[in-house]
N, C-alpha and C positions, 0 to 999 in steps of 0.2 A: 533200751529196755522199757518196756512199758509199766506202766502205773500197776497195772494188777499181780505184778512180780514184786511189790514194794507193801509189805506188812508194818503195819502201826501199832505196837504194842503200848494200850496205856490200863496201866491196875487202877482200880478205884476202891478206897472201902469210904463208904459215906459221899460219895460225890454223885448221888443225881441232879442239884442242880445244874452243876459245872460241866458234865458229862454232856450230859442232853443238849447244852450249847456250845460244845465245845466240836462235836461231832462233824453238825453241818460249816461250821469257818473251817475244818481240813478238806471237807469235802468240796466247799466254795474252792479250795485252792489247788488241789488234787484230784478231781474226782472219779478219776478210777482205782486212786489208792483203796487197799483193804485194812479195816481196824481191827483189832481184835481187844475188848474190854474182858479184861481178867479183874472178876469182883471175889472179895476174901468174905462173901456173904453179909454183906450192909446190911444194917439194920435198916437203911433211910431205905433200903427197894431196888438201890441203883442199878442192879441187873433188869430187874422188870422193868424199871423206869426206860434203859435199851430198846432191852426187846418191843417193848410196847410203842417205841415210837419209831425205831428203823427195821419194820418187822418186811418192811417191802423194799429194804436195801441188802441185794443179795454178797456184798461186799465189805456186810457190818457184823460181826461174830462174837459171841458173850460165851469164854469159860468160868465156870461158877466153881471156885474152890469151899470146900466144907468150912475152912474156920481163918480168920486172920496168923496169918503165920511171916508177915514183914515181906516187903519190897522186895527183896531179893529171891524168895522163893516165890515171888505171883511172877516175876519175870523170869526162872527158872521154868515156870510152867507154862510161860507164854513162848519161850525159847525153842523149848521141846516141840510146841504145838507148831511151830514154822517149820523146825529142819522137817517134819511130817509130812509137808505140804512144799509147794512150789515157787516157793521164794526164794529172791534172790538179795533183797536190802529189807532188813528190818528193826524196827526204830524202837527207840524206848523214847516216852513222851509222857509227860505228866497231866493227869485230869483236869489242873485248878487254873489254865490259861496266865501260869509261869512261863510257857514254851508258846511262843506265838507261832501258830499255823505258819504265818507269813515267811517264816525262816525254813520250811521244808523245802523249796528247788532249790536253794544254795547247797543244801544236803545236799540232794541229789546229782548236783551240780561236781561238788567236791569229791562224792562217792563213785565218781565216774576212774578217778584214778588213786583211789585211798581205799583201804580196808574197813579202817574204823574213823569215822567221822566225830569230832565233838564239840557241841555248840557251847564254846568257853564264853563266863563270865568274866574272865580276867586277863585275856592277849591284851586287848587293848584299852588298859585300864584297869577300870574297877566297873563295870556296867549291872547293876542291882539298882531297884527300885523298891523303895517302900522297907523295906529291912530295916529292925532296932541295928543304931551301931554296933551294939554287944554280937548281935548274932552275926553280923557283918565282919565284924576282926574275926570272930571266931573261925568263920568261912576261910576268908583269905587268910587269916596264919594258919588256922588247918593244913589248905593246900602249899603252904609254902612247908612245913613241917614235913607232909607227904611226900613234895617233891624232892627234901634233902637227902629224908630217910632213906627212898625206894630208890632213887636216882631216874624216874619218871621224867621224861623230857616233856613235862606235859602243865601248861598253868591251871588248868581249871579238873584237876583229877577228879573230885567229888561230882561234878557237873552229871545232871542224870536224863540229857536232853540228845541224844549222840543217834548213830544208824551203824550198823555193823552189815556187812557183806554174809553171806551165810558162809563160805569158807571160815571164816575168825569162829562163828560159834560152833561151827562141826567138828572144831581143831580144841573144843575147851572140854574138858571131861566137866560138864554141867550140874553132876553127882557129888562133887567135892570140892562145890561153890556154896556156903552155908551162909555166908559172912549176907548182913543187910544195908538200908540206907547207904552214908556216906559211904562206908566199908565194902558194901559192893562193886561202887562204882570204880574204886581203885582196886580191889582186888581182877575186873574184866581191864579194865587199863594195862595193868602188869603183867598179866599174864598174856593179852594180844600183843602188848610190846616187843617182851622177852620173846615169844616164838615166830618174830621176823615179822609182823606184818606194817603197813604202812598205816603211822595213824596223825591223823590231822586236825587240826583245832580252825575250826571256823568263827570270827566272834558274832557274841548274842546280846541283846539287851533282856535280862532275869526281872521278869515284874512278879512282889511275892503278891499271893493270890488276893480276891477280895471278899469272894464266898466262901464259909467253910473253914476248918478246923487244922491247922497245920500239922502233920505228922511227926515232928520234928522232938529228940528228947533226950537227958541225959544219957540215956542208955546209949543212943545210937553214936553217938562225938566219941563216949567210949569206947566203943568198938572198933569206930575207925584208927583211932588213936593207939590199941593194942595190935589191929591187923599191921599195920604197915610196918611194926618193928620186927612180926610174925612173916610177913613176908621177905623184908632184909634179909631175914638170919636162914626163913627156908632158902633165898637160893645161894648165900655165902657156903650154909654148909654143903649142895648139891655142887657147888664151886669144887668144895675141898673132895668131894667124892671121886669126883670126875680126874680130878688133878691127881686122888691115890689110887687110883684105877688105870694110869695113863691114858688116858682118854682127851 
């Protein structure tokens, strides 16, 4: 498979300066790969900030969404923008140089016989850089929390650094994916899981960012904390459906 079949999805809101350098280190490493920045219309320009400086890379693409509407609907819309188009692997990647370019061919590597690939924080170990302790237990009993609840064979559920096959997202009804932050990244876990595809954990070293403002907030721990007991229980009861239905 060649590089121009392999889309990079990374949202940004406020990250021109991390963007603008963050661009040319994937393309140091990939350089046929195609990006596409989904901005929730930054106040800092970060869409302009794109276009104005990879206006002669025919492989760099800016969707402008009207208003910040959270994580999971700019990759909702980044999602939609691929099955469009002609790809065949594509990535969710973060703006603030958490996800080091340098771990994209092991993707690709891994994505050769996996579905969904995910660059875990926590196979082997604990690998986080720079994180207050607090946010760090938080992280890992999170995911240990996630993985008892959902029954996820997965260490790093939360993890938002992964590449999906386009099969896996043409098989998700992407309309009745609302959940954000952490809560997204398990709610696409569980449901590629649950419909048979093959998914694999690569490990990553997680450096929290150095420019810029962390997205990170009560709200979203909450969310993910109520999704996963929201998804137990939907597919216990599609269990008992199934089972008074003889199916």
């Amino acid at each position: 498979m060649t590089n121009d079949k392999v889309l990079i999805i990374i949202p940004t809101y406020n990250e021109r300066e991390n963007i603008t350098l963050l661009i040319p280190e994937i393309k140091r490493v990939l350089p046929a790969v195609h990006l596409l920045v989904v901005d929730d219309s930054s106040p800092d320009g970060t869409s302009q900030a794109v276009k104005n400086q990879f206006s002669g890379d025919d492989g760099v693409f800016v969707l402008d969404r009207a208003q910040k509407q959270g994580l999971g609907r700019a990759y909702i819309s980044g999602f939609k923008w691929a099955l469009e188009r002609d790809y065949e692997l594509v990535f969710e990647m973060d703006a603030d140089f958490s996800h080091n370019p340098e771990y994209l061919p092991k993707f690709l590597e891994a994505a050769a016989e996996n579905d969904l690939v995910i660059g875990s924080r926590y196979i082997c170990g604990v690998n986080v850089v720079n994180w207050p302790m607090p946010r760090l237990l938080l992280s890992y009993c999170g995911n240990i929390f996630a993985r008892a609840v959902t029954g996820l064979p997965v260490s790093d559920c939360t993890g938002g650094f992964k590449c999906f096959r386009r099969k896996v997202l043409s098989s998700l009804n992407l309309d009745n994916i609302a959940s954000s932050g952490y809560s997204f990244q398990i709610e696409l876990n569980f449901f590629a899981w649950k419909m048979g595809f093959k998914v694999k954990e690569i490990p990553i070293v997680f450096v929290d960012r150095q420019r810029g403002e962390s997205k990170m907030s009560t709200k979203i721990i909450k969310e993910a904390l109520l999704l996963v007991w929201k998804l137990r229980i939907g597919f216990l009861f599609k269990k008992a459906i199934s089972r008074g239905s003889g199916k």
